[in-house]
Residue frames as a rotation matrix with the C-alpha (Angstrom) as fourth column:
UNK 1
-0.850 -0.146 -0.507 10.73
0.129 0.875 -0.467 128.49
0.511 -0.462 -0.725 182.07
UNK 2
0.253 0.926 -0.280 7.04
0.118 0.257 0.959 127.39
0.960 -0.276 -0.044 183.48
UNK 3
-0.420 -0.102 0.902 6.72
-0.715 -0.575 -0.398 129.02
0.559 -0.812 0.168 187.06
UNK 4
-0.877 0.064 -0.476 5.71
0.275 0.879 -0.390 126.82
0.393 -0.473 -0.788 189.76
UNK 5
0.263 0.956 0.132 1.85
0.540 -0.259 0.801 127.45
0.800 -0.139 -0.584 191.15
UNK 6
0.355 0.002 -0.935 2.88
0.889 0.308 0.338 127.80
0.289 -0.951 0.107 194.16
UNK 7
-0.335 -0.933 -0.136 5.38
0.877 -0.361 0.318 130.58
-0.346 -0.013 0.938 193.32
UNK 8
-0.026 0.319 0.947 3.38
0.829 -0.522 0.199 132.99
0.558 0.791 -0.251 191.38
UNK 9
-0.902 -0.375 -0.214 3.61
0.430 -0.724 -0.539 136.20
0.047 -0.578 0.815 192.48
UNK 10
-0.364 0.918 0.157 -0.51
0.211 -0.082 0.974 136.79
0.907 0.387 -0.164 191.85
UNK 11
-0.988 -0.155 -0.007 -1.82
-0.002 0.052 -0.999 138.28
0.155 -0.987 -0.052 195.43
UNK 12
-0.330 0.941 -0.078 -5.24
-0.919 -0.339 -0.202 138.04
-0.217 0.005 0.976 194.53
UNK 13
-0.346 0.305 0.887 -7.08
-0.136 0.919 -0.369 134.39
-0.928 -0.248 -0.277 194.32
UNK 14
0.691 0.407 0.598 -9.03
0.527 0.283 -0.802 134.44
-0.495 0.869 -0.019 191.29
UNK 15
0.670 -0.636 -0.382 -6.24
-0.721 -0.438 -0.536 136.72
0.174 0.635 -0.753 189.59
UNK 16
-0.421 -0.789 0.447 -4.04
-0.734 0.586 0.343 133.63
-0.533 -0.184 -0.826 190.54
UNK 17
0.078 0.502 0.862 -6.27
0.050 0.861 -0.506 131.18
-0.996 0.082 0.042 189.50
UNK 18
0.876 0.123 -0.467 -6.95
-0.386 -0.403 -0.830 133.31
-0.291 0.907 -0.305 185.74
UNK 19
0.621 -0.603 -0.501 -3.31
-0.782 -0.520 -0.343 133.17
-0.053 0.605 -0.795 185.47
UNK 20
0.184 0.002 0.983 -2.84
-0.301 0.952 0.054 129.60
-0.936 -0.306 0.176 186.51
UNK 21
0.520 0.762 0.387 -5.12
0.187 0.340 -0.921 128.81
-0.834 0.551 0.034 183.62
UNK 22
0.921 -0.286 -0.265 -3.36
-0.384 -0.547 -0.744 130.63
0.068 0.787 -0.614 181.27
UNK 23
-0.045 -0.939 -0.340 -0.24
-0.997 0.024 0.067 129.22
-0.055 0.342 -0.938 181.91
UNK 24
-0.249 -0.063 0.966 -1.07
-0.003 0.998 0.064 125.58
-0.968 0.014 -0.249 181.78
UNK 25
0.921 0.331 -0.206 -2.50
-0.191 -0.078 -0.978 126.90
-0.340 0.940 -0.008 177.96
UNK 26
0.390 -0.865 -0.316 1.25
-0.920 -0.381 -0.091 128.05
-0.042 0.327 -0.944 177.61
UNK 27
-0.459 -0.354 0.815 2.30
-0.308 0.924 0.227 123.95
-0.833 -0.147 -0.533 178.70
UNK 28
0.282 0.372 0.885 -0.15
0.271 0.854 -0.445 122.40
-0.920 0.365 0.140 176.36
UNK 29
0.941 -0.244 -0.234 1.26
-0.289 -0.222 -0.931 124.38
0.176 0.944 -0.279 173.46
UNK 30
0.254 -0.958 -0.131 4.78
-0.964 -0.240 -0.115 123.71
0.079 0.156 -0.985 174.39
UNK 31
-0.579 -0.341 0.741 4.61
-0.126 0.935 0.331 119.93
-0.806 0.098 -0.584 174.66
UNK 32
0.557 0.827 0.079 2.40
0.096 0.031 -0.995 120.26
-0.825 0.562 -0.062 171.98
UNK 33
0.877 -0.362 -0.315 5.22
-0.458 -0.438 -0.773 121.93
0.142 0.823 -0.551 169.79
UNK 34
-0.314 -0.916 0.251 8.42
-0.902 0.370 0.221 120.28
-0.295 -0.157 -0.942 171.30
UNK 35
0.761 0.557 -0.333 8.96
-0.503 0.830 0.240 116.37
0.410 -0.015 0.912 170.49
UNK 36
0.177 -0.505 -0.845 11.35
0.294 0.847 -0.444 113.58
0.939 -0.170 0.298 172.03
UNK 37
-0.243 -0.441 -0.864 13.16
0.958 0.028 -0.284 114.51
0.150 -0.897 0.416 175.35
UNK 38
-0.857 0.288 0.427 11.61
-0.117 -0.916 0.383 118.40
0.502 0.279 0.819 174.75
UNK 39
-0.181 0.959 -0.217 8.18
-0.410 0.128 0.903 116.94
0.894 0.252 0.370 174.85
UNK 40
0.310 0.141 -0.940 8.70
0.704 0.631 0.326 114.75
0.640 -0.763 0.096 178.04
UNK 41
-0.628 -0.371 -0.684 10.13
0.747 -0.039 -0.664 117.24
0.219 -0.928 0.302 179.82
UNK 42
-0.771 0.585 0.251 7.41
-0.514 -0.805 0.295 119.93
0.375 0.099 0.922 178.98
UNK 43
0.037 0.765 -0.642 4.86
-0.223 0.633 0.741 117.11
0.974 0.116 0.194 179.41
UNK 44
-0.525 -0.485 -0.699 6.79
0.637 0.321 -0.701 116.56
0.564 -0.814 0.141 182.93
UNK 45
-0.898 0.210 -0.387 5.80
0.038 -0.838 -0.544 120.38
-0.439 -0.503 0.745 184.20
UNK 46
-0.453 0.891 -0.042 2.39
-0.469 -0.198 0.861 120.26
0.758 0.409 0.507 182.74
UNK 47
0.025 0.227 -0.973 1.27
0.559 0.804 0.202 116.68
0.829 -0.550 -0.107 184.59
UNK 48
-0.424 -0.325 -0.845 2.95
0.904 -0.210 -0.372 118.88
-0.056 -0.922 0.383 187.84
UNK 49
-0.961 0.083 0.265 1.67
-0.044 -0.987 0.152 122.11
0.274 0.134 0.952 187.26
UNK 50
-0.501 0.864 -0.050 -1.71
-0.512 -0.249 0.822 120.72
0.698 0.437 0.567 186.63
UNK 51
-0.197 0.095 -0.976 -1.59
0.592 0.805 -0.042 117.99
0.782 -0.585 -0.215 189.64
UNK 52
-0.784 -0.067 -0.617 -0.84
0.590 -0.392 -0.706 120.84
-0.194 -0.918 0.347 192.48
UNK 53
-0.925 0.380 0.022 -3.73
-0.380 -0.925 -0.009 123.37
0.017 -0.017 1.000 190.87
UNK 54
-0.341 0.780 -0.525 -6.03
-0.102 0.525 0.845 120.87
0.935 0.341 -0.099 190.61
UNK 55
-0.285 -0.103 -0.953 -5.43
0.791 0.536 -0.295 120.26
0.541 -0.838 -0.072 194.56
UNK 56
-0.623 0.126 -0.772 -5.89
0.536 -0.650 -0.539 123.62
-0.569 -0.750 0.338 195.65
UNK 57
-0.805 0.592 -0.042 -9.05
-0.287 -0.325 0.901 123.76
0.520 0.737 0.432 193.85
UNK 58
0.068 0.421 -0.904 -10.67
0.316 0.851 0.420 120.87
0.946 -0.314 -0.075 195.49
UNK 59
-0.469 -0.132 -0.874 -9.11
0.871 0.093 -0.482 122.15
0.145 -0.987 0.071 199.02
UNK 60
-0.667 -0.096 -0.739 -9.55
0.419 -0.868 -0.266 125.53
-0.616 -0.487 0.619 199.04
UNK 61
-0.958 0.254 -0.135 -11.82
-0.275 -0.667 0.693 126.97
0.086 0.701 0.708 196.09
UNK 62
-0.306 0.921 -0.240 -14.73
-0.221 0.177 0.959 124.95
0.926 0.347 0.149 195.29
UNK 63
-0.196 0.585 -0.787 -15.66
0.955 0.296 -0.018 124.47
0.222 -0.755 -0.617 199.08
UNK 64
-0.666 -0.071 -0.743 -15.57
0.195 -0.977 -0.082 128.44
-0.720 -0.200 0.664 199.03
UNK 65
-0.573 0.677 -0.462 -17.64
-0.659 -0.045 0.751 128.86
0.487 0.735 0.472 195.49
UNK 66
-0.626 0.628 -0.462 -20.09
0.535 0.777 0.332 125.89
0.567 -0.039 -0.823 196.88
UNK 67
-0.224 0.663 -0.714 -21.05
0.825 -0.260 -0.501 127.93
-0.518 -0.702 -0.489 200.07
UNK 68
-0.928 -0.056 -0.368 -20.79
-0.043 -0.966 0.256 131.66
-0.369 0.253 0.894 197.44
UNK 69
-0.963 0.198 -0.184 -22.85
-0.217 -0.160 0.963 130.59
0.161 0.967 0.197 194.25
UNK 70
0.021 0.880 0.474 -25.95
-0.870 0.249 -0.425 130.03
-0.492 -0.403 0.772 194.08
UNK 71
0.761 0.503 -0.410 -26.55
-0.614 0.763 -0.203 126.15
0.211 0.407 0.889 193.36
UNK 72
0.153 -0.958 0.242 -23.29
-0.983 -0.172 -0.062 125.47
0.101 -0.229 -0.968 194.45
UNK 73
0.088 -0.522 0.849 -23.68
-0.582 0.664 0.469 122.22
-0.808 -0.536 -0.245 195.44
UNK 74
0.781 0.601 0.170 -24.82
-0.011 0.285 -0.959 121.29
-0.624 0.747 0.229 191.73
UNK 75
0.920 -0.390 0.043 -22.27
0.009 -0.090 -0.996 122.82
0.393 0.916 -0.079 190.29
UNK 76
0.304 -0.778 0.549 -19.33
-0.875 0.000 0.485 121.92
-0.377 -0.628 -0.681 192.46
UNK 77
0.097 -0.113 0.989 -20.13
0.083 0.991 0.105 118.42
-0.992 0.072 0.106 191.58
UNK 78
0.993 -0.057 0.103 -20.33
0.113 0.226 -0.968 118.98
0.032 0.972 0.231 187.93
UNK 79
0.485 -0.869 0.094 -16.43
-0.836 -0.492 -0.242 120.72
0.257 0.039 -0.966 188.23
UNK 80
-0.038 -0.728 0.684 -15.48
-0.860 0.373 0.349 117.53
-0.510 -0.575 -0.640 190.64
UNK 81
0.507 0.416 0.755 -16.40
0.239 0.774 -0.587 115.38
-0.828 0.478 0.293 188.02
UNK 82
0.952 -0.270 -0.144 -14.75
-0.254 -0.435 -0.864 116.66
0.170 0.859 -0.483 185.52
UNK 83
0.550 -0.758 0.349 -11.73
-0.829 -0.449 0.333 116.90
-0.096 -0.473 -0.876 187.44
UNK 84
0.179 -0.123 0.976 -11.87
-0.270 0.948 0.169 113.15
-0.946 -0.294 0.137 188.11
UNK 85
0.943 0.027 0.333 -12.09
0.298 0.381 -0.875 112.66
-0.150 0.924 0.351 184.19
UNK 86
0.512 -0.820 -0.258 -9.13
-0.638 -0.162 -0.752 114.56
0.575 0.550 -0.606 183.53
UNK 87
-0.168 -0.655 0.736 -6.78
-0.907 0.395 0.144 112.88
-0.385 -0.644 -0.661 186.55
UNK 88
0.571 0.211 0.793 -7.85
-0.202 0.973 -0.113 109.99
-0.796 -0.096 0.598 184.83
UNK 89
0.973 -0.061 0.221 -6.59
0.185 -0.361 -0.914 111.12
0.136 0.931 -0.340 181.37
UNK 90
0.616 -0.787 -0.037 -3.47
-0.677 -0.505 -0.536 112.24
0.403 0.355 -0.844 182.39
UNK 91
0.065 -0.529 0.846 -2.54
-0.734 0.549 0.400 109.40
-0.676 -0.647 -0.353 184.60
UNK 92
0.622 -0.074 0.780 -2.89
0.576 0.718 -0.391 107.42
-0.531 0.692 0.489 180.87
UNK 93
0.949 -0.277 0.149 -1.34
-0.015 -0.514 -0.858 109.83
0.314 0.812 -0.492 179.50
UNK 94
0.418 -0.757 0.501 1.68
-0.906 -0.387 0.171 109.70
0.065 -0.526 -0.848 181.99
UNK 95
0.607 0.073 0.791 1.44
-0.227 0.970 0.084 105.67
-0.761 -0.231 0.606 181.81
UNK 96
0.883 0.298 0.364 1.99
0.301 0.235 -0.924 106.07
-0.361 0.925 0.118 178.37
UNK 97
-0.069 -0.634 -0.771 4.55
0.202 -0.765 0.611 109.02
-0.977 -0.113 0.181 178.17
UNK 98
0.332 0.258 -0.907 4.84
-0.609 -0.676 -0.415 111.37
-0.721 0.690 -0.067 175.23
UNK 99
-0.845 -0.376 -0.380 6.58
-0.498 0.295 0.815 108.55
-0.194 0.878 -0.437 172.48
UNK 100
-0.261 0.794 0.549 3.28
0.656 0.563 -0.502 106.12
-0.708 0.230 -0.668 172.78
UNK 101
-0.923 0.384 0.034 1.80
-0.149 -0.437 0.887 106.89
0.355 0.813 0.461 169.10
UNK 102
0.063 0.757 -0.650 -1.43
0.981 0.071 0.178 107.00
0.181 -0.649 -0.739 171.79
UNK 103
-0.059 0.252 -0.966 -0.79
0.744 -0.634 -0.211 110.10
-0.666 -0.731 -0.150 173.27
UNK 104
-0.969 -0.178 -0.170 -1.02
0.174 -0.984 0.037 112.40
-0.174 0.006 0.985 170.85
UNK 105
-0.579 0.815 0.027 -5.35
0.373 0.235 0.897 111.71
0.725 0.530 -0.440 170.17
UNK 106
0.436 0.409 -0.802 -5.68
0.831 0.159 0.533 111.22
0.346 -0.899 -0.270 173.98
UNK 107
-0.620 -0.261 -0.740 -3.85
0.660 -0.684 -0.312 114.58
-0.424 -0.681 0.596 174.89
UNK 108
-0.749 0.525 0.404 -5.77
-0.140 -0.721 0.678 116.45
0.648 0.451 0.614 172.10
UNK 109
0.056 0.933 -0.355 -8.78
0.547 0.269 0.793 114.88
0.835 -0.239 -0.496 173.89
UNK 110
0.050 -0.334 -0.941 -7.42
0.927 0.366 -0.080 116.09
0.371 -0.869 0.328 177.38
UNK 111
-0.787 -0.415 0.456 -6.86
0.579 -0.752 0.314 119.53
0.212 0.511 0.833 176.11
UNK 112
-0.519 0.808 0.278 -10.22
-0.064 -0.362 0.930 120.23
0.852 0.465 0.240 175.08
UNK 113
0.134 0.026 -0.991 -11.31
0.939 0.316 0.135 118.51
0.316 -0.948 0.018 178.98
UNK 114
-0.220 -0.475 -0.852 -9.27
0.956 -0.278 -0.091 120.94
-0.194 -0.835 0.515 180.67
UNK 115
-0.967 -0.160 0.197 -10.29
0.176 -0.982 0.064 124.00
0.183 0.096 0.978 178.79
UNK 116
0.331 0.844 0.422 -14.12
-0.341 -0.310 0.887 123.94
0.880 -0.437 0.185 179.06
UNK 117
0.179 -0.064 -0.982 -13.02
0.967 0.194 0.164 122.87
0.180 -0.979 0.097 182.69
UNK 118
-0.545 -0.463 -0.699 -11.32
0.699 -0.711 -0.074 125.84
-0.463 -0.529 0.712 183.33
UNK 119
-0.863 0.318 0.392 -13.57
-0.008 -0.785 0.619 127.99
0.504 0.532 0.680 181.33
UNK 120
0.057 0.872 0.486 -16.43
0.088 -0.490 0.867 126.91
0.994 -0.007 -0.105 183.09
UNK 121
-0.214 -0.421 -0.881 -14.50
0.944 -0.321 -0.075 127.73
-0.251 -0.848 0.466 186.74
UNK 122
-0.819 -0.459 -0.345 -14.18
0.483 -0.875 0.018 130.99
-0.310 -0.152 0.939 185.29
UNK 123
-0.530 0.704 0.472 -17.70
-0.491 -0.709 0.506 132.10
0.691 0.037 0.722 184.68
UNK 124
0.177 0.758 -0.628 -19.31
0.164 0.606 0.778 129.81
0.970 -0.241 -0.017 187.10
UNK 125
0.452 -0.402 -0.796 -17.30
0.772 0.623 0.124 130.00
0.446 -0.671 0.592 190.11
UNK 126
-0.552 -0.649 0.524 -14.86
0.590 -0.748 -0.304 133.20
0.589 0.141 0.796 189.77
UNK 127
-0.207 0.417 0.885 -17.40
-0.078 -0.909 0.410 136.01
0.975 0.016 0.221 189.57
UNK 128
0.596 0.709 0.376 -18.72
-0.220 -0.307 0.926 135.07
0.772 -0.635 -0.027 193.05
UNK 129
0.533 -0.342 -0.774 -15.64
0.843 0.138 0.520 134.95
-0.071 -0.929 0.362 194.50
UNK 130
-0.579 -0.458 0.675 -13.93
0.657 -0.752 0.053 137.86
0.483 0.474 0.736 192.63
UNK 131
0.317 0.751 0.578 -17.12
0.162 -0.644 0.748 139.83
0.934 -0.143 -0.326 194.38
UNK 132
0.490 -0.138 -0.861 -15.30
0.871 0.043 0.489 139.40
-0.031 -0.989 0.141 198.10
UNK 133
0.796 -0.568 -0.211 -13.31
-0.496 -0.811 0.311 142.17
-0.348 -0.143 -0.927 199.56
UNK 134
0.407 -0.820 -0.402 -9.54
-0.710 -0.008 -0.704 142.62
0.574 0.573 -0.585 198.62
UNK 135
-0.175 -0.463 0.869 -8.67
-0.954 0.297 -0.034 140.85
-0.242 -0.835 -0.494 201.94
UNK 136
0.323 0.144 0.935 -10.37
-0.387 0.922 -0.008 137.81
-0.863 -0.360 0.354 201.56
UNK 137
0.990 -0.059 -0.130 -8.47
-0.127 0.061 -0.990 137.62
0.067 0.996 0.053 198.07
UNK 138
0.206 -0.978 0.032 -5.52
-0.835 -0.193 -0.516 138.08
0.511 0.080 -0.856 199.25
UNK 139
0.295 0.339 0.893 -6.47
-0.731 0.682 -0.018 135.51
-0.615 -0.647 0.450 202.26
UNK 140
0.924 0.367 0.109 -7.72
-0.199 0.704 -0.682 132.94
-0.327 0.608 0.724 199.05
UNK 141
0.272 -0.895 -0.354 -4.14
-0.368 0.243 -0.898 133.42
0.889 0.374 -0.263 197.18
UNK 142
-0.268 -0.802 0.533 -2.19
-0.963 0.207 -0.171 132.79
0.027 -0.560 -0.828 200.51
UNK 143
0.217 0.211 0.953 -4.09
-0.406 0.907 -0.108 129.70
-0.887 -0.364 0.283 201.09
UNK 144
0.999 -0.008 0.036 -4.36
0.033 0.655 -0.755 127.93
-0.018 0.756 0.655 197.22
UNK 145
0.263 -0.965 -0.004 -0.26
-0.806 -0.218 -0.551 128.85
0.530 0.148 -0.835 197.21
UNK 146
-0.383 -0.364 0.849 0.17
-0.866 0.462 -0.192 127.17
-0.322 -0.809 -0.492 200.80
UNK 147
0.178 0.572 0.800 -2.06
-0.509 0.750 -0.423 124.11
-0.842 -0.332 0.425 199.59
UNK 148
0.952 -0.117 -0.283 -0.30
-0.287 -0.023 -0.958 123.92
0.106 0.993 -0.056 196.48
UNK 149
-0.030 -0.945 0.326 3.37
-0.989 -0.018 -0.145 124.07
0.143 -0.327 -0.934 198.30
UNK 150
-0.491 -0.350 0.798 2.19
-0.675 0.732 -0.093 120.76
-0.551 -0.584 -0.596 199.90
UNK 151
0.397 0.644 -0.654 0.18
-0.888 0.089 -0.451 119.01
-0.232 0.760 0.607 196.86
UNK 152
0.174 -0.543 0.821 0.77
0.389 0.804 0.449 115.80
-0.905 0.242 0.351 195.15
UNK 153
-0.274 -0.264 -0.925 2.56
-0.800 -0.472 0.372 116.21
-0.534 0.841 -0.082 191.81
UNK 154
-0.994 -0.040 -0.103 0.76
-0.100 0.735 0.670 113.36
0.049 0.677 -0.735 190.24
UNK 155
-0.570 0.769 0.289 -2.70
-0.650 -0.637 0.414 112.74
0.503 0.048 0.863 189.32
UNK 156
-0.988 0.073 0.137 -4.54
-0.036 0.751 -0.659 110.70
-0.151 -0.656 -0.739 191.97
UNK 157
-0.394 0.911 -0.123 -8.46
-0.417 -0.058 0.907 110.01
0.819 0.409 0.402 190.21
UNK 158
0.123 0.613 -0.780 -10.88
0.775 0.432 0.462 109.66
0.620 -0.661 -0.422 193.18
UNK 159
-0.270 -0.091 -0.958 -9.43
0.936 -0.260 -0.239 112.05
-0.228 -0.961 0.155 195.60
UNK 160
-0.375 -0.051 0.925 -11.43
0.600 -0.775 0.200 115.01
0.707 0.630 0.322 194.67
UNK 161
0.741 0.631 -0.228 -12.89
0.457 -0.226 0.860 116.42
0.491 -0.742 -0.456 197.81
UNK 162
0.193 -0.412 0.891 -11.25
-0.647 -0.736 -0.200 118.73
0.738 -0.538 -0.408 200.37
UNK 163
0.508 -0.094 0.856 -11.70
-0.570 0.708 0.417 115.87
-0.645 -0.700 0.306 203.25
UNK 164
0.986 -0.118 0.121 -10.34
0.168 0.749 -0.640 113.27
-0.015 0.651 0.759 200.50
UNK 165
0.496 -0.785 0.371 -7.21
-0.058 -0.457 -0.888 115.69
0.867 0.418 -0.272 199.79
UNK 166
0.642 -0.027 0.766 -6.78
-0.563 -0.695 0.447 116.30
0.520 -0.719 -0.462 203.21
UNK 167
0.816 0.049 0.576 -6.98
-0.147 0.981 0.124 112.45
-0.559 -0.186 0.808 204.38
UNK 168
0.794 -0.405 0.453 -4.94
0.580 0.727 -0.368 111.00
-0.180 0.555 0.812 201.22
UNK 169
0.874 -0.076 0.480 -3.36
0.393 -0.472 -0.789 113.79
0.287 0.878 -0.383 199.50
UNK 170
0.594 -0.803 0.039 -1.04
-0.803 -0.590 0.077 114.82
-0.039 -0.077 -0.996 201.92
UNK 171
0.364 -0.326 0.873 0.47
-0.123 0.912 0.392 111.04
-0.923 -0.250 0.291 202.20
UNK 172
0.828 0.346 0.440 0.09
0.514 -0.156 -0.844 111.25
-0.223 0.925 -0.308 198.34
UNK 173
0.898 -0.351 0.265 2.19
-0.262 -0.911 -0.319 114.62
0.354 0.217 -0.910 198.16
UNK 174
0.329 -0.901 0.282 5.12
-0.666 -0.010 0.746 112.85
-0.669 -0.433 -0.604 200.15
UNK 175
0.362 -0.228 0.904 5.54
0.178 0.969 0.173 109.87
-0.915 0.099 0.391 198.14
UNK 176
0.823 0.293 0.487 4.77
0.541 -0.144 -0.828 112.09
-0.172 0.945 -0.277 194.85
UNK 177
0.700 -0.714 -0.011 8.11
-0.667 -0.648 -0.368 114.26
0.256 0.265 -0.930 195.50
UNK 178
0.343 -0.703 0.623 10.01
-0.485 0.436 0.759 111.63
-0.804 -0.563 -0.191 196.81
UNK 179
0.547 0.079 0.833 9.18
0.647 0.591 -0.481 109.86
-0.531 0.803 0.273 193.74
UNK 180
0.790 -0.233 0.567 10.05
0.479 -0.344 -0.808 112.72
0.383 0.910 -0.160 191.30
UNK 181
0.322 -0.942 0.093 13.50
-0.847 -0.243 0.474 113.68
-0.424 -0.232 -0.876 193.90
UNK 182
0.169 -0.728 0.664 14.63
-0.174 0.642 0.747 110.40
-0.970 -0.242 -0.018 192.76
UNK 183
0.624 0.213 0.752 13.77
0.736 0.164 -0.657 110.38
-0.264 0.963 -0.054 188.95
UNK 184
0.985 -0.164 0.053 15.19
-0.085 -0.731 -0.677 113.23
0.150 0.662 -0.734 188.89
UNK 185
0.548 -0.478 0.686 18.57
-0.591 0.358 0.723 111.87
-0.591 -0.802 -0.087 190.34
UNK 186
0.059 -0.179 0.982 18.49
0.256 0.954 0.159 109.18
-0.965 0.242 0.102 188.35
UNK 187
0.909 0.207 0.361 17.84
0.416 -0.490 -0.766 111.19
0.018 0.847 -0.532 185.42
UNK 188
0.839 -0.536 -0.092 21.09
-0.416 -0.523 -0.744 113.10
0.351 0.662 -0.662 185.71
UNK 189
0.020 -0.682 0.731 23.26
-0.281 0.698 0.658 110.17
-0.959 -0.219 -0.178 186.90
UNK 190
0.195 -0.018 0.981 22.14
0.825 0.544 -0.154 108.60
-0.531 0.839 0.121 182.83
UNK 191
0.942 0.026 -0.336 22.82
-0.214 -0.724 -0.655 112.02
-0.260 0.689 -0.677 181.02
């Protein structure tokens, strides 16, 4: 069973992040491989998995890597752009849900998105925070965890910024669990 972000036990920031990464791979193969009510519910924890890390990127990382790297502001924006592409992607892709004979072109597409995303986090970005002391690593995990705890679980295209997240996202983050406490309710009221 797919660990919640929030939950990892990872006390190091970019060693959270690495392993983040690596387990959303583990999601896109398993709704990849599962199909009908399998697929939706893998497809369920992906969408969530990938909504709350995405948030405590935006809040808490890339204003850290902006002020680290050099160019930072250059390449912040290239990352929040991206970001925006995928949240766009997956909110069709969630419109859709995993039967649309759509989604399986548009997730391959999404796929490919999210890895060079996350590949270039990890050589852009990482190394020059991985270079802090242990403290402020440990610091980084406590915070992406805590900013993750209070995320939205859905993908909201536009609100990529830290001030954006801050502003919308947390409004966002209530509605998004209310929403998925009651699906999920309702879900085992029809089983």
């Amino acid at each position: 069973m797919t660990q919640r972000p929030e939950t990892m036990p990872e006390t190091d920031g970019v060693d959270l992040l690495v392993r983040q990464h690596q387990e959303i791979h583990n999601l896109f193969q398993e709704v990849e491989q599962n199909t009908g009510h399998r697929r939706a519910e893998a497809f369920d924890r992906l969408r969530r998995f990938l909504a709350v890390h995405e948030t405590a990127e935006e809040e808490i990382v890339h204003p850290l890597a902006r002020r680290s790297i050099p160019h930072g502001d250059r390449v912040i924006q290239a990352r929040l752009e991206e970001e925006n592409k995928g949240k766009r992607m997956l909110q069709e892709l969630e419109r859709m849900g995993p039967a649309d004979p759509r989604f399986e072109p548009l997730f391959a597409r999404f796929r490919t998105a999210v890895r060079q995303h996350a590949e270039h986090e990890e050589q852009e970005e990482f190394p020059a925070l991985k270079a802090r002391g242990n403290a402020e690593l440990r610091g980084l995990a406590a915070a992406i965890k805590a900013a993750e705890a209070m995320a939205p679980t859905h993908p909201h295209p536009g609100v990529e910024s830290a001030t954006k997240n801050m502003l919308v996202g947390s409004v966002a983050a209530v509605v998004d669990r209310t929403r998925d406490m009651i699906r999920k309710a309702l879900g085992r009221e029809h089983r």
